[in-house]
KEFI-51037 format. One record per residue (C-alpha): residue number from 1; x, y, z. Coordinates in nm, 4 decimals. Layout:
<sites>
<site NUM <X Y Z>>
...
</sites>
This chain:
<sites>
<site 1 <2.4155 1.3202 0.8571>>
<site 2 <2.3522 1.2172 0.5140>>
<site 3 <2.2199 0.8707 0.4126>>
<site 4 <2.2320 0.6704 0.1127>>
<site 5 <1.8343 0.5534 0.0563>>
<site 6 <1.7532 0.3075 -0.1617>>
<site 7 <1.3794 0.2049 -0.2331>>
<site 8 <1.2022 -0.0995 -0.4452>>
<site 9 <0.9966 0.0011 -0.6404>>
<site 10 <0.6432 -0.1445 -0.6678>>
<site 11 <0.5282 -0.2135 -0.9633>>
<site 12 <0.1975 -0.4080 -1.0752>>
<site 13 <0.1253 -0.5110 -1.4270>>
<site 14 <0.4078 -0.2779 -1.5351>>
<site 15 <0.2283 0.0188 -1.3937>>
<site 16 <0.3953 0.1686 -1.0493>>
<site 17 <0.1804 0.2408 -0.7740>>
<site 18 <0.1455 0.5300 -0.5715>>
<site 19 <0.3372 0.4145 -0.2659>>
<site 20 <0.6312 0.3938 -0.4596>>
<site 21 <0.6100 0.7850 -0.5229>>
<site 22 <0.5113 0.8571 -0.1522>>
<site 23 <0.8467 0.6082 -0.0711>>
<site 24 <1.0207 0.8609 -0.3016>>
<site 25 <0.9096 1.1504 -0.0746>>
<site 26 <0.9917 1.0019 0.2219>>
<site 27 <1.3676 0.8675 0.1286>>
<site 28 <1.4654 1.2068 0.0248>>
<site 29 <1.3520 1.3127 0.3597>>
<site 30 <1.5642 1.0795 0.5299>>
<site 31 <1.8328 1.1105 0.3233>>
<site 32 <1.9307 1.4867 0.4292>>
<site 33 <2.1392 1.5272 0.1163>>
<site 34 <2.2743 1.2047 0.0822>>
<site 35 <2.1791 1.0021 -0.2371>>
<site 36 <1.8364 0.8663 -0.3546>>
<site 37 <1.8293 0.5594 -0.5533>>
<site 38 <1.5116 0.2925 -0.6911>>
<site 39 <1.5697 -0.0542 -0.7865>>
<site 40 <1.2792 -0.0818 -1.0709>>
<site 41 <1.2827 -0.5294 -1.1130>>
<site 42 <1.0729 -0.7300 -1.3415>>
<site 43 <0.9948 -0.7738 -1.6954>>
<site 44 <0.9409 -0.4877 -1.9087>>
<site 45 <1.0131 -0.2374 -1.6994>>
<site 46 <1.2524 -0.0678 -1.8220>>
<site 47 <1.0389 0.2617 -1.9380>>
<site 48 <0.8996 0.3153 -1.6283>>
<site 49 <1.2182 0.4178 -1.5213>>
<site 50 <1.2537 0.7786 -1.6895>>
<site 51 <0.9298 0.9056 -1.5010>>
<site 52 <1.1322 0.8409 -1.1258>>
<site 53 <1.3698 1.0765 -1.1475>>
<site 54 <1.1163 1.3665 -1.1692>>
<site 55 <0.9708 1.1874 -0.8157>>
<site 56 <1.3087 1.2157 -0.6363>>
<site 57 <1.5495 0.9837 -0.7448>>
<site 58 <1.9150 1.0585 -0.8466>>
<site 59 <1.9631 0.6922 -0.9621>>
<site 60 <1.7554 0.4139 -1.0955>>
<site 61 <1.9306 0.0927 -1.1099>>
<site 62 <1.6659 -0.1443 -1.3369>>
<site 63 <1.6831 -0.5168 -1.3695>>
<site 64 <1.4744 -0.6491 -1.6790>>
<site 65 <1.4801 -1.0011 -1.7006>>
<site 66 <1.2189 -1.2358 -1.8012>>
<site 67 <1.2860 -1.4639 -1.4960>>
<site 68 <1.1428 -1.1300 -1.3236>>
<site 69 <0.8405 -1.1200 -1.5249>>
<site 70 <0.6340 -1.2664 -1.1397>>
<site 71 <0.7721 -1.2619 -0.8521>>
<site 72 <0.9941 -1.5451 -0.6982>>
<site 73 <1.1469 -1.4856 -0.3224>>
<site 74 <1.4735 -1.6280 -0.4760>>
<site 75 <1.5109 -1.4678 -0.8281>>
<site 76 <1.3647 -1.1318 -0.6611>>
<site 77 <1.6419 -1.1362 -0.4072>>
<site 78 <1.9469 -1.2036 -0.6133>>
<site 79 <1.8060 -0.8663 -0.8441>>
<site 80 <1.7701 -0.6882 -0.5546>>
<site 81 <2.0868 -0.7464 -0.3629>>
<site 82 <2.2617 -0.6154 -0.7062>>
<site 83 <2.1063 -0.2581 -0.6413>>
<site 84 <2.2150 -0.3208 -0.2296>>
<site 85 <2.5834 -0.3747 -0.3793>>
<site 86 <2.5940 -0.1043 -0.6303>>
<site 87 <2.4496 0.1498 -0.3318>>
<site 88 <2.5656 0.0431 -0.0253>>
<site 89 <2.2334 0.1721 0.1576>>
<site 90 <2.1888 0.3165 0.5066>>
<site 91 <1.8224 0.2569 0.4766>>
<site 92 <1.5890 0.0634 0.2418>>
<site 93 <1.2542 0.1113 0.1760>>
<site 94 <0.9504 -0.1245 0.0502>>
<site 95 <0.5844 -0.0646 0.0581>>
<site 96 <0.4166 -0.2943 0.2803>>
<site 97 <0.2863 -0.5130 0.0386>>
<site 98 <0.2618 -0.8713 -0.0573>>
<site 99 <0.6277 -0.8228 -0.2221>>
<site 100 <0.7345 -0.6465 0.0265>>
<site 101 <0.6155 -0.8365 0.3242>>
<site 102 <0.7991 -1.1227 0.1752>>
<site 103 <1.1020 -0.9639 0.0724>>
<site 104 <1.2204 -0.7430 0.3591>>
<site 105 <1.2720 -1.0244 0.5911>>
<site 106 <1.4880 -1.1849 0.3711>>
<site 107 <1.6894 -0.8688 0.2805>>
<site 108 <1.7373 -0.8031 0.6210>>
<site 109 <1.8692 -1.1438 0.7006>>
<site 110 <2.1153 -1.1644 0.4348>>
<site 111 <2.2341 -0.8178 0.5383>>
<site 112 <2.1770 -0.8956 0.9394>>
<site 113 <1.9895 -0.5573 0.9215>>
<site 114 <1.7427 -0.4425 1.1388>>
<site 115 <1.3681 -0.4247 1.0267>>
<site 116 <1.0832 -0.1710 1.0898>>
<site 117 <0.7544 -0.2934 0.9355>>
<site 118 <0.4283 -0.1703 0.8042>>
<site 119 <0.5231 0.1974 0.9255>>
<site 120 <0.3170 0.4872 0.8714>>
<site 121 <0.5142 0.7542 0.9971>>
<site 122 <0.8751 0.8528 1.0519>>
<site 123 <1.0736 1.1443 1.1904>>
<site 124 <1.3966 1.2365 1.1552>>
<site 125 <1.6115 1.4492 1.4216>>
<site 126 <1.9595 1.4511 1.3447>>
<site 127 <2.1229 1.1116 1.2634>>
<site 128 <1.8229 0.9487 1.4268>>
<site 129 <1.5163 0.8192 1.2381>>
<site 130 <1.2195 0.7128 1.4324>>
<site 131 <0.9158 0.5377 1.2360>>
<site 132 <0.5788 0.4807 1.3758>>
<site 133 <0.3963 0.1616 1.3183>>
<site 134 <0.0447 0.0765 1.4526>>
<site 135 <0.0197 -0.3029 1.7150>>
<site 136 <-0.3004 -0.4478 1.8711>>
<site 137 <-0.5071 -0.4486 1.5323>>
<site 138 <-0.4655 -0.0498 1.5130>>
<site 139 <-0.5421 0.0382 1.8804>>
<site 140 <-0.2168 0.1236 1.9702>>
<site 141 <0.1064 0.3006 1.7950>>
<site 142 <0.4615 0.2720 1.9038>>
<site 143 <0.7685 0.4222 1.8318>>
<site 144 <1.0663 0.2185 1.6868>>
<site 145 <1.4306 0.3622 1.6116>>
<site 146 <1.7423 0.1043 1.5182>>
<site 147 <2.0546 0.1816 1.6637>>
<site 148 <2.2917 0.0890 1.4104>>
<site 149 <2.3602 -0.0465 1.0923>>
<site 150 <2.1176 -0.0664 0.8115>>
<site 151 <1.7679 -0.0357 0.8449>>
<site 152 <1.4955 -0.2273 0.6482>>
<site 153 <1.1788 -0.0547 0.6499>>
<site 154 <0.8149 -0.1728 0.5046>>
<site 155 <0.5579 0.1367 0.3758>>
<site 156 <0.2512 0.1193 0.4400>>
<site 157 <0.0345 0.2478 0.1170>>
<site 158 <-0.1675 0.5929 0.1544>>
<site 159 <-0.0024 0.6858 0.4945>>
<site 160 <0.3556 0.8738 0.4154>>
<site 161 <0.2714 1.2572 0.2788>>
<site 162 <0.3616 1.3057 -0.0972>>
<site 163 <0.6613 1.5253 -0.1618>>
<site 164 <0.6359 1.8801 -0.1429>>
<site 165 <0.8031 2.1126 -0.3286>>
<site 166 <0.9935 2.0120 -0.6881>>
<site 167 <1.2293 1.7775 -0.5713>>
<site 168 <1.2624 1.6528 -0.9482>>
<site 169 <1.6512 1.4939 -0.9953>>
<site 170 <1.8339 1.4092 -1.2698>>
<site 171 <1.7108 1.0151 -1.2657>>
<site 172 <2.0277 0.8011 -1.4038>>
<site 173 <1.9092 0.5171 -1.5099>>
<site 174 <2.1956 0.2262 -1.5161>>
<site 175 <2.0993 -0.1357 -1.6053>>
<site 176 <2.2083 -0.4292 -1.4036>>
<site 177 <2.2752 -0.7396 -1.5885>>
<site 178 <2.1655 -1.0026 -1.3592>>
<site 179 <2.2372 -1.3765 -1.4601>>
<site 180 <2.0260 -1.6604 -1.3045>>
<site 181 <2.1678 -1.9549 -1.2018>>
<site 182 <1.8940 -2.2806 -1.1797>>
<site 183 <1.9152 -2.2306 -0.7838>>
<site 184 <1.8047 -1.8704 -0.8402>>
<site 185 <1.4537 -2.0052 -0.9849>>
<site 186 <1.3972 -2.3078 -0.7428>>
<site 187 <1.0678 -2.1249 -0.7788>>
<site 188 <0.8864 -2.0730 -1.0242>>
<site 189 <0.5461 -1.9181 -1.0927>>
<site 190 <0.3665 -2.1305 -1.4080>>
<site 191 <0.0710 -1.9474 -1.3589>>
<site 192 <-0.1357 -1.6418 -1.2237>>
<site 193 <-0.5331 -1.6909 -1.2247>>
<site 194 <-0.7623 -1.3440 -1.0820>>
<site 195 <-1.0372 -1.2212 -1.1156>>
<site 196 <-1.0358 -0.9174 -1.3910>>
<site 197 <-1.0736 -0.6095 -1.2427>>
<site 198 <-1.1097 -0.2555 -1.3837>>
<site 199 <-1.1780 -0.0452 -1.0946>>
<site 200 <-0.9891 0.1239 -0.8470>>
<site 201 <-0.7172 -0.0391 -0.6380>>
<site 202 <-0.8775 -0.0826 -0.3191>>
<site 203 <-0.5151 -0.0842 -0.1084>>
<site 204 <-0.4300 0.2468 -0.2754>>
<site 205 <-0.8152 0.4197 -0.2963>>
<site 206 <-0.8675 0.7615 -0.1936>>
<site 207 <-1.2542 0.7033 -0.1222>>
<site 208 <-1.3604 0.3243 -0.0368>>
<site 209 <-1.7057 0.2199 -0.0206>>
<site 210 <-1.7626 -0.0749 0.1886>>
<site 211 <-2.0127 -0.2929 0.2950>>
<site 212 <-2.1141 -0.5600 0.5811>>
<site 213 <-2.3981 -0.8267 0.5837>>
<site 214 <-2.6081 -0.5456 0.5787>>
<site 215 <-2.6400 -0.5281 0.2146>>
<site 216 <-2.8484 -0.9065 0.2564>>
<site 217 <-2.7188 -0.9880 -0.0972>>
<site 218 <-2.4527 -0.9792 -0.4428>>
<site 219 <-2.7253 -0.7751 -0.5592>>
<site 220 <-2.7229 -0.5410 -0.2344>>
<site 221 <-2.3832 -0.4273 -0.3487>>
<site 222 <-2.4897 -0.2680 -0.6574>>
<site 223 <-2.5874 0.1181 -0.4805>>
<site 224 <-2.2396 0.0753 -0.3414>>
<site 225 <-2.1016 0.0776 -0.6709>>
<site 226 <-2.3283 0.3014 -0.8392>>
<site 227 <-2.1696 0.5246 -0.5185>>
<site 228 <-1.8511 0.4639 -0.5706>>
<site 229 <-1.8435 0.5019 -0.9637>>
<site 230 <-1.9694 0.8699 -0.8638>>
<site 231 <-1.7074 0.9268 -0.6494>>
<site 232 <-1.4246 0.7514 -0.7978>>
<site 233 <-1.3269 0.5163 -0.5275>>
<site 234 <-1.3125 0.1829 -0.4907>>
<site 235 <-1.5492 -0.0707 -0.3165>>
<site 236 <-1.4518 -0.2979 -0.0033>>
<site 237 <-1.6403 -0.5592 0.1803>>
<site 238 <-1.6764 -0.6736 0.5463>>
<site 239 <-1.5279 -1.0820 0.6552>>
<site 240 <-1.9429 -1.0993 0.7238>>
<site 241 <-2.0200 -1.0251 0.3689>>
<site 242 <-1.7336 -1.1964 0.1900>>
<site 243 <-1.8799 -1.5453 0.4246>>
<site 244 <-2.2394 -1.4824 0.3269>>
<site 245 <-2.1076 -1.5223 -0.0387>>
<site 246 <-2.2178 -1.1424 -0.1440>>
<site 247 <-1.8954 -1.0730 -0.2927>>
<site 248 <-1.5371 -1.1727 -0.3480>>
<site 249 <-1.2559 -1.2228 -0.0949>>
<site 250 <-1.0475 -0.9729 -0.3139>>
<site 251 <-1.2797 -0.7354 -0.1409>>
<site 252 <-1.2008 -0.8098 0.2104>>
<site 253 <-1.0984 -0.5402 0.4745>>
<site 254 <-0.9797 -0.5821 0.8152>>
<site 255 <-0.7622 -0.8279 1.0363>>
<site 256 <-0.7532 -1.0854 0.7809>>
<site 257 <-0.7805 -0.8926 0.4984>>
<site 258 <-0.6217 -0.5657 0.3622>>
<site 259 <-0.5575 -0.3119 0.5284>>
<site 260 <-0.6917 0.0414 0.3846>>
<site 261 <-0.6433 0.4152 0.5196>>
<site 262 <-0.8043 0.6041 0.2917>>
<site 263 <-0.9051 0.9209 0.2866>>
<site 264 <-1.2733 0.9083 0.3404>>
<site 265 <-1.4203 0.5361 0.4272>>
<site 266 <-1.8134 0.5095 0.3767>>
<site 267 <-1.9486 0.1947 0.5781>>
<site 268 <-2.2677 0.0747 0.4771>>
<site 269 <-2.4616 -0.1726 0.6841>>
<site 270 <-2.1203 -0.2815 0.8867>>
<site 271 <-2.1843 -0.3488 1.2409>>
<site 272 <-1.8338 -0.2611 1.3696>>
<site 273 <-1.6822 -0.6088 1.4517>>
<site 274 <-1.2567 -0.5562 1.5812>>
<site 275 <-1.2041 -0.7610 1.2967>>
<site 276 <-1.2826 -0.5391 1.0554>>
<site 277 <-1.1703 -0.1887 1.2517>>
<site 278 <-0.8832 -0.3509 1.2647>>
<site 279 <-0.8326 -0.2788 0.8830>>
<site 280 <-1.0033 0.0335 0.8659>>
<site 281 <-1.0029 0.2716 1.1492>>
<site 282 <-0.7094 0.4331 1.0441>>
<site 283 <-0.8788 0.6452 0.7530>>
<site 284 <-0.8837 0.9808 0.7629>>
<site 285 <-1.2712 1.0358 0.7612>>
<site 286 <-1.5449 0.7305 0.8471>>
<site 287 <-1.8725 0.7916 0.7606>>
<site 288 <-2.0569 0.4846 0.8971>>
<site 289 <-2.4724 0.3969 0.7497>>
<site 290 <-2.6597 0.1793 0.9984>>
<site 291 <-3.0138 0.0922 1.1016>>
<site 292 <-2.8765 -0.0003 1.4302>>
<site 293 <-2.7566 0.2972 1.6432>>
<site 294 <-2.5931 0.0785 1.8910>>
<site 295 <-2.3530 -0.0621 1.6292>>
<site 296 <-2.0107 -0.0151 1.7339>>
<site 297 <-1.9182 0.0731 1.3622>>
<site 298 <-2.0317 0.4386 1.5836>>
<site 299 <-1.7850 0.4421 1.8128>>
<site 300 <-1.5014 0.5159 1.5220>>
<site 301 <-1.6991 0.7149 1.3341>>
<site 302 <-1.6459 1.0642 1.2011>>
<site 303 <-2.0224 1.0787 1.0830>>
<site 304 <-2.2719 0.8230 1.1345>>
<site 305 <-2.6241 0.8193 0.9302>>
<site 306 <-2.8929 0.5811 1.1159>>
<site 307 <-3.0626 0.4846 0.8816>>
<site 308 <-3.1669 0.1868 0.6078>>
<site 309 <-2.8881 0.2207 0.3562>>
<site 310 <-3.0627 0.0947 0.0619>>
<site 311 <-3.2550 0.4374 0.1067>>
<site 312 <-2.9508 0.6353 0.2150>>
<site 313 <-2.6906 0.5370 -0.0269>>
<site 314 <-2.9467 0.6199 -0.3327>>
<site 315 <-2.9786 0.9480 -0.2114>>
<site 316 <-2.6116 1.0211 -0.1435>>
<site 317 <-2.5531 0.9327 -0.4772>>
<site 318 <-2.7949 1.1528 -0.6147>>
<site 319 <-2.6669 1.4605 -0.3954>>
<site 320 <-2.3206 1.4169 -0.5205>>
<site 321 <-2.3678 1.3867 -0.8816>>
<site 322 <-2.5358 1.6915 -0.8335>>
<site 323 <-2.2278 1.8550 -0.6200>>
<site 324 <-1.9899 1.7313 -0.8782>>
<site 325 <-2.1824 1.8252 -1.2137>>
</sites>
């Protein structure tokens, strides 16, 4: 039976992010014919909106609006629940981020909608959808299918496969005018302070680097990059390492960090704690670099290198700028 999908768009400093395209994939899949439609919010934003059409979407409803420009629960949902009107969804999709995470709940309580979250799978058989989402930090999966009425349903980045095959559409774009009333901004944002960053997105990264309290210092970190520069990928940190003051918090992977499934995860003097497995032992391929061969960083593995990794991770680097000259 054919659905009406309609997916928010995620967008960061006016650029959209991947999941949003592998969100695309996936509500075209679900939809079985039915229509395809993005909500594109915030503030100058508006020219994104030719490019989604091309990634599956017969409609893009867009909501520019200064009030949009960060992200308010209350400002965010009165955009949003214009696109819900004007499409009169089956299912709606987010990526399971900190929008997201936020939003969804409150969608699906103002629609009294059931909600799937942080899902990294789905099938569809017939009318039925069934989505997969990992419980106990990762160590388990289960299977989750609502039995009526509209379904709310949070992405998580770098799991769903990209479309394949040219599902390009036509991409209408209609504007929304959205007014704001004083209760729609009883918050407001007066300002955002972060650290600059110009590498890769570590939630989205294809390759991540990471590293644990093995690298004994800030300046233990710098191999990792120089790896990671070669490769392209981003770098990560253990809880252990963000603690010891070697790096940033922004860096943190696992239980109380971010959660990351890339496609190749290089550990470098991580021990293996749940905590951080937890965040990570969902990527595709772990290559794990430890003096200790009894780390349990061994157990999850793919390949594991025993070894000190301020020797290995030199040499790695070397061999792969030579394998990608």
């Amino acid at each position: 039976m054919a659905k009406n999908v309609l997916v928010l768009a995620d967008v960061r400093r006016q650029k959209l992010r991947n999941v949003t395209l592998e969100m695309l994939a996936a509500a075209n899949q679900v939809a079985a014919g039915g229509s395809v439609s993005v909500a594109l919010l915030g503030s100058g934003v508006e020219a994104l909106a030719s490019g989604l059409g091309q990634a599956g979407a017969d409609t893009v409803y867009v909501v520019d609006a200064p009030e949009l420009e960060n992200y308010t629960p209350d400002a965010y949902k009165k955009a949003f629940m214009e696109a819900v009107r004007a499409t009169n969804p089956d299912v709606i999709l987010m990526a399971h981020s900190a929008i997201g995470k936020d939003l969804a709940p409150v969608i699906a309580t103002r629609l009294g909608a059931g909600q799937v979250s942080d899902i990294v799978g789905l099938e569809v058989s017939g009318d039925a959808i069934t989505f997969t989402r990992p419980i106990y930090a990762g160590k388990a999966f289960t299977k989750v299918r609502v039995k009526k009425g509209t379904i709310v349903v949070t992405v998580r980045p770098n799991n769903l496969p990209p479309a394949e095959g040219d599902i390009a559409k036509a991409g209408t774009v209609n504007k929304l005018d959205v007014s704001f009333a004083p209760q729609d901004l009883a918050t407001t944002v007066r300002e955002i302070v972060q650290k600059a960053s110009t590498g890769v997105d570590l939630s989205e990264a294809k390759i991540i680097v990471s590293g644990g309290r093995g690298v004994k210092s800030a300046d233990g970190f710098k191999p990792l990059q120089e790896l990671a520069d070669v490769l392209g990928a981003a770098v990560g940190a253990s809880r252990g390492a963000c603690d010891a003051g070697y790096c940033d918090y922004a860096l943190q992977i696992g239980q109380t960090g971010k959660v990351v499934t890339p496609d190749l995860y290089i550990a470098c003097g991580i021990s293996g704690a749940i905590q951080h497995l937890a965040g990570m032992s969902n990527s595709k391929v772990i290559v794990a670099i430890n003096k200790d061969p009894e780390a349990p960083i061994f157990q999850v593995a793919d390949y594991g290198i025993v070894g000190d990794l301020f020797e290995v991770v030199p040499m790695l680097t070397e061999e792969f700028k030579k394998a990608l000259a």
